[in-house]
C-alpha positions as CSV (number, residue, x, y, z in Angstrom):
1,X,0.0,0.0,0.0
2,X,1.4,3.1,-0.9
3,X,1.1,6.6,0.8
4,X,-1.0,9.4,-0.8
5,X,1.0,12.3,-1.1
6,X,-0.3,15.4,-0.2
7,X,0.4,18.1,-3.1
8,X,1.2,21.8,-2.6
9,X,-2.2,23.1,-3.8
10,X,-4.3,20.5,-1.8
11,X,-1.7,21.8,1.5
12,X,-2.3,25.7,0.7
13,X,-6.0,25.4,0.5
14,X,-6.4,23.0,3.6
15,X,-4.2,25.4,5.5
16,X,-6.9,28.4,4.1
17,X,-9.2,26.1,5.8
18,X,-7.9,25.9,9.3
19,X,-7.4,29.5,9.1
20,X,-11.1,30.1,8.2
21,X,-10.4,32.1,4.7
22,X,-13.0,32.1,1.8
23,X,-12.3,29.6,-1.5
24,X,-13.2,30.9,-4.8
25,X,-13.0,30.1,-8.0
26,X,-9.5,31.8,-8.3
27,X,-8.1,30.1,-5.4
28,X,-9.4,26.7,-7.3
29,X,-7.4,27.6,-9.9
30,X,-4.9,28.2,-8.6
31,X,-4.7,24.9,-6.7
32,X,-5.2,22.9,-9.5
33,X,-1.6,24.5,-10.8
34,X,-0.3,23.9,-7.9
35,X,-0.9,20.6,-7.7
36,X,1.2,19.6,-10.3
37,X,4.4,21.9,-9.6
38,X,6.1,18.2,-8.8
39,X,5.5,16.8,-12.7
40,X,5.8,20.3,-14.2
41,X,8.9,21.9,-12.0
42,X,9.0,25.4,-10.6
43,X,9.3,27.3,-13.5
44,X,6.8,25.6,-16.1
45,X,4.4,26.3,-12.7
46,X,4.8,29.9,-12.2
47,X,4.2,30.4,-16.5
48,X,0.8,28.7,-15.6
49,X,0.0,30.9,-12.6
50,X,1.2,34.1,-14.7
51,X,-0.9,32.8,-17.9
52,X,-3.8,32.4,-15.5
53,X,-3.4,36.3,-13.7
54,X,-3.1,34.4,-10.6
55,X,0.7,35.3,-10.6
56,X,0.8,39.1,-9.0
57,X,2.5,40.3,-6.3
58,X,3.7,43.8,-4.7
59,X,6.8,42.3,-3.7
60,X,9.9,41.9,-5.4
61,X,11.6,39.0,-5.6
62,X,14.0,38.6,-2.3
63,X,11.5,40.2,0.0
64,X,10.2,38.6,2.7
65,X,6.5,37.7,3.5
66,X,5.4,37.9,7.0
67,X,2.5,35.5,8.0
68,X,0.2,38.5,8.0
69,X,1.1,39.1,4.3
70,X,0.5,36.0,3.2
71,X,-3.0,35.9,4.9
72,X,-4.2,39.3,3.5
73,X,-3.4,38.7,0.1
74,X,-4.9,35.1,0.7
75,X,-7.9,36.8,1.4
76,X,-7.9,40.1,-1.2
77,X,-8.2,37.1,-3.8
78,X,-11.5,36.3,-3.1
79,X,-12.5,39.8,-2.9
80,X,-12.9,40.4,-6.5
């Protein structure tokens, strides 16, 4: 018997769970992409998110993201 491994997208969107954030279709989206990061790789990935719009950030690359950060911006998505 093998073990099912949990997948980036699945683990984002269970973690937006616990924390008791909204789901749209957006953040659907974007978990389906994420989801396959480990047959696509990193960079084939991020050209999907950025095809998609779901690929936009304030921050440059190198910046840190504080938990707060992360958690607003989780939530701004389903606001529009």
């Amino acid at each position: 018997m093998s073990k099912r491994q949990l997948k980036l997208g699945d683990a984002i969107t269970k973690l937006a769970k616990a924390l008791h954030l909204p789901h749209c279709s957006r953040c659907e989206q974007r978990r389906q992409i994420l989801n396959e990061i480990q047959t696509l790789g990193i960079k084939e990935t991020m050209k999907r998110l950025k095809a998609a719009g779901l690929r936009t950030s304030a921050k440059s690359a190198g910046e840190v993201w504080s938990v707060e950060d992360i958690i607003k911006k989780m939530e701004d998505c389903c606001d529009k």
